[in-house]
N, C-alpha and C positions, 0 to 999 in steps of 0.2 A: 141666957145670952150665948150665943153660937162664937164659940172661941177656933183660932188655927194657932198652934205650935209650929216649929221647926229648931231643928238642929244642925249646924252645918258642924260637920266633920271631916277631916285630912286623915286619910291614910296613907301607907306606902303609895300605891300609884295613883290614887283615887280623890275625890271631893265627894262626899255624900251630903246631901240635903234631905233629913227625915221631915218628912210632914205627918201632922196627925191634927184632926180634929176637923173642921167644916173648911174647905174650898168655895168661899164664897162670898157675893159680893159684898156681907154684910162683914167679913174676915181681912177680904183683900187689903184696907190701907197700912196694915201694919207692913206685914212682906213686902208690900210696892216700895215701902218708904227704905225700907233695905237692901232695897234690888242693887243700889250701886256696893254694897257688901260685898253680896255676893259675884255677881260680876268680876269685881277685881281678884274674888276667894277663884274663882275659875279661871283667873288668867295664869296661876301659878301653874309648877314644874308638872303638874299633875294631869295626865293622858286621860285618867277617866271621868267625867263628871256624871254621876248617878243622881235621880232623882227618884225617894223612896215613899213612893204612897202606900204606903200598908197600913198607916196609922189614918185615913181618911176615911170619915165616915159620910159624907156628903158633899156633893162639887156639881153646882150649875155652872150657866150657862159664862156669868162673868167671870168664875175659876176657872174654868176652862179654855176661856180664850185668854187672860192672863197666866196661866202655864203655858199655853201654847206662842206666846210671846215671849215667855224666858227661852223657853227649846229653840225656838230661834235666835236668839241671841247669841247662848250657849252652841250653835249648829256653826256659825259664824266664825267663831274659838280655832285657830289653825294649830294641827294636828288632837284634837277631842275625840274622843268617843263619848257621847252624850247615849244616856241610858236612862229608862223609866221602870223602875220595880214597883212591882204587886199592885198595875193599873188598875182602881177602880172600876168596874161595870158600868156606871155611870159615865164615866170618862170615855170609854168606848163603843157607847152609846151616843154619846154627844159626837165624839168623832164620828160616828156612821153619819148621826143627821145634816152635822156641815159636809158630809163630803172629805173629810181630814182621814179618815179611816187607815190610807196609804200610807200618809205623812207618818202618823202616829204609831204604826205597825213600825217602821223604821228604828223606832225609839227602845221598842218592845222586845223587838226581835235579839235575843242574846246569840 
């Protein structure tokens, strides 16, 4: 059975969100059902929000558009820098084929 982790961590200036394991639709209801967590974890003193996929070994079509639904959220956040590390291939794939390519380079771009 296709399992997703995450960790949310506080640092000095940061919120990190580690993910690891499947992005996907068959993963998503746990993370949706935490989203108000994390949300309010992003509203504190903290300038950076990082989201750490390194530990992802697979993300369709519905992870993807639900990540890309937190980033916006997260984008909304006044004064954030919202940040995506060690973006899956996949994920940048999927953004070519919707056309997000742009968006999601924004995220990338350190």
């Amino acid at each position: 059975m296709a399992m997703l982790n995450w960790d949310l961590q506080k640092n000095n200036d940061k919120i990190a969100l580690l993910l690891s394991g499947e992005l996907s639709r068959h993963t998503l209801l746990p993370i949706w059902q935490q989203r108000a967590v994390f949300l309010s974890a992003s509203e504190l003193d903290k300038s950076v929000i990082e989201w750490d996929l390194s530990g992802i070994t697979r993300i369709d079509s519905a992870g993807f558009a639900t990540l890309c639904d937190f980033l916006r959220d997260c984008e909304t956040l006044p004064n954030k820098t919202v940040r995506l590390i060690h973006p899956p291939k996949q994920l940048l794939t999927l953004a070519d084929l919707v056309g997000l390519s742009d968006w999601i380079a924004k995220f990338t771009a350190l």
